[in-house]
C-alpha atoms as one frame of an Amber mdcrd trajectory, in Angstrom:
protein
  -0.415 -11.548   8.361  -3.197  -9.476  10.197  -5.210  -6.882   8.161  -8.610
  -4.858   9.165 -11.564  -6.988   6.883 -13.435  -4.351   4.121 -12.241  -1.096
   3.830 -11.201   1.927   6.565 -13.625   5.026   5.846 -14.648   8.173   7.502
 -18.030   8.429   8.619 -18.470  12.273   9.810 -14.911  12.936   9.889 -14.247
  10.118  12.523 -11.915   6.914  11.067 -14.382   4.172  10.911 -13.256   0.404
  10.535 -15.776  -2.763   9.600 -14.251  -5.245  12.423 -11.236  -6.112  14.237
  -8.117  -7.116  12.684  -7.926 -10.518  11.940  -5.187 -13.284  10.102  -5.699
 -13.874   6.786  -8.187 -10.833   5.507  -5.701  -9.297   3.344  -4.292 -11.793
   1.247  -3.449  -9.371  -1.662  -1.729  -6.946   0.291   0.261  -9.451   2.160
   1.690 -10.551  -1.029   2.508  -7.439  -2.260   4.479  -6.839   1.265   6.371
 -10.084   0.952   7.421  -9.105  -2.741   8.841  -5.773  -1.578  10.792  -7.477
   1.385  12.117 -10.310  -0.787  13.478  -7.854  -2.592  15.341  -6.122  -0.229
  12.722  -3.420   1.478  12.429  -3.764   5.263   8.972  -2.811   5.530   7.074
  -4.464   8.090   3.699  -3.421   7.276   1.536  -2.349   4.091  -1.921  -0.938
   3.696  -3.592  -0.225   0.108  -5.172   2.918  -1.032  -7.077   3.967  -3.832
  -5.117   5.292  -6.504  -5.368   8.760  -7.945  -2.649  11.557  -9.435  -3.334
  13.771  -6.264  -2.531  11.060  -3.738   0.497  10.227  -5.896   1.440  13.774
  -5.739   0.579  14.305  -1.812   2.426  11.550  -1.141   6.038  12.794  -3.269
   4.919  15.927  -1.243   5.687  14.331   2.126   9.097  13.134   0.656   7.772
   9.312   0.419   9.933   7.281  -2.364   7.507   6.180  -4.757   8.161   3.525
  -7.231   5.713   2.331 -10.312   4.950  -1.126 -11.448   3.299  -3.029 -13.925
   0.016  -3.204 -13.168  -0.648  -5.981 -15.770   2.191  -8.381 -14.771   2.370
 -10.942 -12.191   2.646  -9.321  -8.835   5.516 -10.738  -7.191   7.432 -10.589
 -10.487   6.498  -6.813 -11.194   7.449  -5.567  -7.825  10.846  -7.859  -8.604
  11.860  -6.004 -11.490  11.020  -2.529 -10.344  13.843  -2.044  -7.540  11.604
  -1.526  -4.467  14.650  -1.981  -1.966  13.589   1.580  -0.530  10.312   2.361
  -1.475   7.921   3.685   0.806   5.179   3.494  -1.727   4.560   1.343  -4.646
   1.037   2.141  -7.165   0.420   1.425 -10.309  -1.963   3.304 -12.456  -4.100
   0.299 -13.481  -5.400  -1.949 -16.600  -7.756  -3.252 -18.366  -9.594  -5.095
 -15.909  -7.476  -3.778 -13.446  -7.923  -1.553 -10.310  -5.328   1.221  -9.977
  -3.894   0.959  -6.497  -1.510   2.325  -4.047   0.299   0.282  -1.438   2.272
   2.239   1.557   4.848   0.624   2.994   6.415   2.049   6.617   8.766   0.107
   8.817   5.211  -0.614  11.414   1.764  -1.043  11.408   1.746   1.852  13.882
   4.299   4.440  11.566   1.873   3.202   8.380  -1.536   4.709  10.290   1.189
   8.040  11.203   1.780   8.047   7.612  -2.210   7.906   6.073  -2.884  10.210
   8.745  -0.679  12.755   7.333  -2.795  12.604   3.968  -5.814  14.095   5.683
């Protein structure tokens, strides 16, 4: 799967990547894609954000479907036994030793940048 390396920022209100996309840079978040579709979401495409209450709440706001998991269990097998089938965003809220993250999930890479750029 293709992924943009380091993280997208704004730099003077202007979206601001480090490098092309490129196979391979986003291991994590390919895996966390894979879970949801082997589990019976047809998302295409997946980006990670940081996690906070006000993006989870912006993004219930917009009528997304969010679903929690367990940040402290295996991956694959958290996002099994949540019921992601049609989830548009999964997060979990972190644990010790673990970064609180949210994933958003569209049916495109193309409707997931529509999507972030309705949070701004």
């Amino acid at each position: 799967m293709a992924g943009v390396p380091g993280r997208i920022f704004d730099v003077k209100g202007r979206t601001t990547v480090p490098g092309d996309p490129e196979f391979g840079v986003s291991g994590h978040v390919a895996s966390v894609l894979l879970a949801a579709r082997a589990n019976g979401n047809d998302a295409r495409a997946a980006l990670d954000l940081r996690y906070d209450d006000a993006l989870r709440d912006r993004l219930e706001s917009l009528g997304l479907d969010l679903v929690e998991f367990d940040g402290e269990a295996d991956t694959e097998t958290a996002i099994a036994d949540c019921g992601v089938a049609g989830a548009d965003v999964l997060y979990q809220t972190g644990a010790m030793g673990i970064e609180p993250i949210t994933y958003l999930l569209a049916p495109s890479a193309a409707a997931a940048a529509e999507r972030v750029r309705d949070l701004v």
